[in-house]
Residue frames relative to the residue before (quaternion, step in Angstrom):
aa qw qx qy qz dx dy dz
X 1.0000 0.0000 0.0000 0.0000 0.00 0.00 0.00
X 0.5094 0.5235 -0.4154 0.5421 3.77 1.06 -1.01
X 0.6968 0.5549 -0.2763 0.3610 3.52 -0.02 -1.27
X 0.6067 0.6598 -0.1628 0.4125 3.38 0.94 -0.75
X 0.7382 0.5523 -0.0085 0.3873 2.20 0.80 -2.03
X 0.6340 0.4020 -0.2631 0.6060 3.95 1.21 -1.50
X 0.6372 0.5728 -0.4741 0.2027 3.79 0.66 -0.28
X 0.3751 0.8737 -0.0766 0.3000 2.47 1.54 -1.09
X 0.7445 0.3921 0.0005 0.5403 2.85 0.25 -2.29
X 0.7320 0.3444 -0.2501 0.5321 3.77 0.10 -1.29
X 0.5565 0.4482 -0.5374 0.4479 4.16 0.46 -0.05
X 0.6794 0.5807 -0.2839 0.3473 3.88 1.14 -1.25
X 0.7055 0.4873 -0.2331 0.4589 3.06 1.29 -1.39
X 0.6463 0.5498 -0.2561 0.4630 3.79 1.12 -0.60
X 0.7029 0.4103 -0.3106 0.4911 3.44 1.01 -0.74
X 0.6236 0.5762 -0.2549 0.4628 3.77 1.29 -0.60
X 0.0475 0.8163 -0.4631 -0.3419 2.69 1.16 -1.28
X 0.1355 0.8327 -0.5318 -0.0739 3.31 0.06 1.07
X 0.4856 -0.6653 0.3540 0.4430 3.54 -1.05 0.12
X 0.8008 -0.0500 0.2169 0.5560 3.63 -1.55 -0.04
X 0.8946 0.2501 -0.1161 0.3516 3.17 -0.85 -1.69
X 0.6381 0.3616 -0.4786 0.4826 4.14 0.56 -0.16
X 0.7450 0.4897 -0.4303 0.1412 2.99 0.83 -0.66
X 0.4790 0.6706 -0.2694 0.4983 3.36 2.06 -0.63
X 0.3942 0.6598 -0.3994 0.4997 3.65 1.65 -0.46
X 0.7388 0.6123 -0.2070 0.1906 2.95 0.23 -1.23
X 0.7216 0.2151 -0.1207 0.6468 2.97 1.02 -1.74
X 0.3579 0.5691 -0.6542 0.3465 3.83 0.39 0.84
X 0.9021 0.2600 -0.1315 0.3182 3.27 0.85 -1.17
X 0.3805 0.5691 -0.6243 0.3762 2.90 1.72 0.92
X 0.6314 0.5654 -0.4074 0.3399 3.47 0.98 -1.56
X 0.4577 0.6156 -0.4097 0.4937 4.83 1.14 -0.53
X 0.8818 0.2377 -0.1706 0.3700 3.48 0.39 -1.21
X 0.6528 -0.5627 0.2579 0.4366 3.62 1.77 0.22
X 0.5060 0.7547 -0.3566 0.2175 2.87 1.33 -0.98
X 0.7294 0.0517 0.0486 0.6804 3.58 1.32 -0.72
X 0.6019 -0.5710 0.4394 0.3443 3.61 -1.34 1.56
X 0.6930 -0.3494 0.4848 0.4033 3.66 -1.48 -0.17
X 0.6255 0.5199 -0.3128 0.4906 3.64 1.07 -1.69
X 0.7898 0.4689 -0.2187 0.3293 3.50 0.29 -1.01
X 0.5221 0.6593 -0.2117 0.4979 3.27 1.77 -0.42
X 0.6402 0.4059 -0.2449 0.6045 3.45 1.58 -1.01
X 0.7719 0.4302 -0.4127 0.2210 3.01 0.61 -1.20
X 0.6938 0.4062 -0.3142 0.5048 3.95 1.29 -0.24
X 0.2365 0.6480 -0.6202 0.3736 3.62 1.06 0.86
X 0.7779 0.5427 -0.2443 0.2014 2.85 1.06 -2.29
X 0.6416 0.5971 -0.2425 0.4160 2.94 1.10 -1.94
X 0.5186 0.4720 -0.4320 0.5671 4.46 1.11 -0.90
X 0.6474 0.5419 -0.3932 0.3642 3.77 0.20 -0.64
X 0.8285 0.3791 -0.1607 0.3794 3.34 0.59 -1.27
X 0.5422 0.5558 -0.3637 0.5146 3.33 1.85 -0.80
X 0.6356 0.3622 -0.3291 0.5970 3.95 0.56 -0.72
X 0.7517 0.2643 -0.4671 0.3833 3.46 -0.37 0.20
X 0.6760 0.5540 -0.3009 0.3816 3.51 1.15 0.23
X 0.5809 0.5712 -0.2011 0.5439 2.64 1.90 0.11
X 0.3905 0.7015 -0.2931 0.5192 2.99 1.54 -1.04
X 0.6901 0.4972 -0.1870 0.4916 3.56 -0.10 -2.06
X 0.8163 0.3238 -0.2450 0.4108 3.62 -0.10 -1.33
X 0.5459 0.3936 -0.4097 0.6158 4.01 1.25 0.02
X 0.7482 0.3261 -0.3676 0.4458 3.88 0.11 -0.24
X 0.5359 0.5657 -0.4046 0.4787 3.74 1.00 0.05
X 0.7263 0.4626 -0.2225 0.4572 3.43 0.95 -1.23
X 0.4898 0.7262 -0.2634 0.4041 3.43 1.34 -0.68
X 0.8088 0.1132 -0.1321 0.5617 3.04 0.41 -1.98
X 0.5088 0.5146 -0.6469 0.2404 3.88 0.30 0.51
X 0.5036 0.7090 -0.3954 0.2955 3.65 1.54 -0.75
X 0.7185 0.4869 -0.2542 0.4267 3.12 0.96 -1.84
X 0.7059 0.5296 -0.3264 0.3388 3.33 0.77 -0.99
X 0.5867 0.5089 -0.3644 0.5138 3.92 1.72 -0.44
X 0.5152 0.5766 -0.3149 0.5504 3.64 1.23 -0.53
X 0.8372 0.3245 -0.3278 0.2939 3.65 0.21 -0.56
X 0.3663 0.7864 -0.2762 0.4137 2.86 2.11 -0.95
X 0.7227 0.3829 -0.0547 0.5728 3.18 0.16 -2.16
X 0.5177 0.4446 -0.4949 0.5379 4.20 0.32 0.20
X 0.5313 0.7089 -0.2674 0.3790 3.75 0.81 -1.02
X 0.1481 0.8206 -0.5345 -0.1376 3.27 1.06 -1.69
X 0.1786 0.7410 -0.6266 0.1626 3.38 0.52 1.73
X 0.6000 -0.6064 0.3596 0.3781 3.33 -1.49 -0.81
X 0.2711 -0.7193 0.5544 0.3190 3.18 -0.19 1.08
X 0.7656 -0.3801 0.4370 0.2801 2.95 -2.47 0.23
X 0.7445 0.4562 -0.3224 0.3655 3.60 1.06 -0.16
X 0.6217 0.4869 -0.3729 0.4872 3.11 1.70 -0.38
X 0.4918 0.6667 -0.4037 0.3882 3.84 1.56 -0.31
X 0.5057 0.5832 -0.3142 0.5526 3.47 1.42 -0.95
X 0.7480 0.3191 -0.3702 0.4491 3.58 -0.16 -0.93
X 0.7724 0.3469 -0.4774 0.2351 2.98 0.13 -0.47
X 0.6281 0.6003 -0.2796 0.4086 3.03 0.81 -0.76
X 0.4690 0.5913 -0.2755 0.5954 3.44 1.48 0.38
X 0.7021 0.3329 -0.2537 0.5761 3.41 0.64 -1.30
X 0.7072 0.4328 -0.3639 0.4244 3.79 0.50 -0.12
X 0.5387 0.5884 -0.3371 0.5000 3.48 0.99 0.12
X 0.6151 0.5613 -0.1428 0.5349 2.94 1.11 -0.96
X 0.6998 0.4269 -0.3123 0.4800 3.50 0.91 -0.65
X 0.6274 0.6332 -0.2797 0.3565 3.11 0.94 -1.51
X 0.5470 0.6325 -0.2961 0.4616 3.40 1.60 -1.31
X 0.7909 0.4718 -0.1653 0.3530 3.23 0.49 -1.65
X 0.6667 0.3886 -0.2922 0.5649 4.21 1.73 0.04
C-alpha cells in the first residue's frame, strides 16, 4: 500500500508538475487527514527532496555542457575530426614526394 501510495504521489507531482513547496503542501495534508503516518510524511518529503534536486543537477549539467558546446563552436577551433584529416591529407602528400 506505502508503495502505492509514493507512486502515486510522485506520478501526481510529475504530471502536475508541482513545485517543491505544493508539493510538500500536500503531504502536510495528507499526514492532517491521516491519510499517511507523520513517518511517512517525512519519509516522502525526503525522497521529493532528493528527486528535485536530482533533477535540478541533471538540468544544470545539461545546460552548462550546451553553453560550453556553443562557446566552443563560437571559438571556431579544430575539432578532432578536422585534426584527422588533416593529418591524413599530409600523409598522403608526404607519400606522394
Amino acid at each position: 500500500m506505502e508503495d502505492l501510495l509514493k507512486k502515486v504521489f510522485f506520478a501526481g507531482v510529475g504530471t502536475m508538475a508541482l513545485t517543491y513547496e505544493k508539493a510538500n503542501d500536500l503531504v502536510k495534508d495528507l499526514v492532517e487527514k491521516g491519510k499517511i503516518t507523520v513517518e511517512q510524511g517525512k519519509q516522502l518529503n525526503e525522497e521529493l527532496k532528493r528527486v528535485a534536486c536530482d533533477k535540478s543537477n541533471a538540468q544544470n549539467i545539461t545546460e552548462t555542457e550546451s553553453n560550453i558546446k556553443n562557446y566552443l563552436d563560437s571559438l571556431n577551433l579544430a575539432t578532432k575530426a578536422d585534426i584527422e584529416n588533416l593529418s591524413k591529407r599530409i600523409d598522403e602528400l608526404e607519400k606522394n614526394n
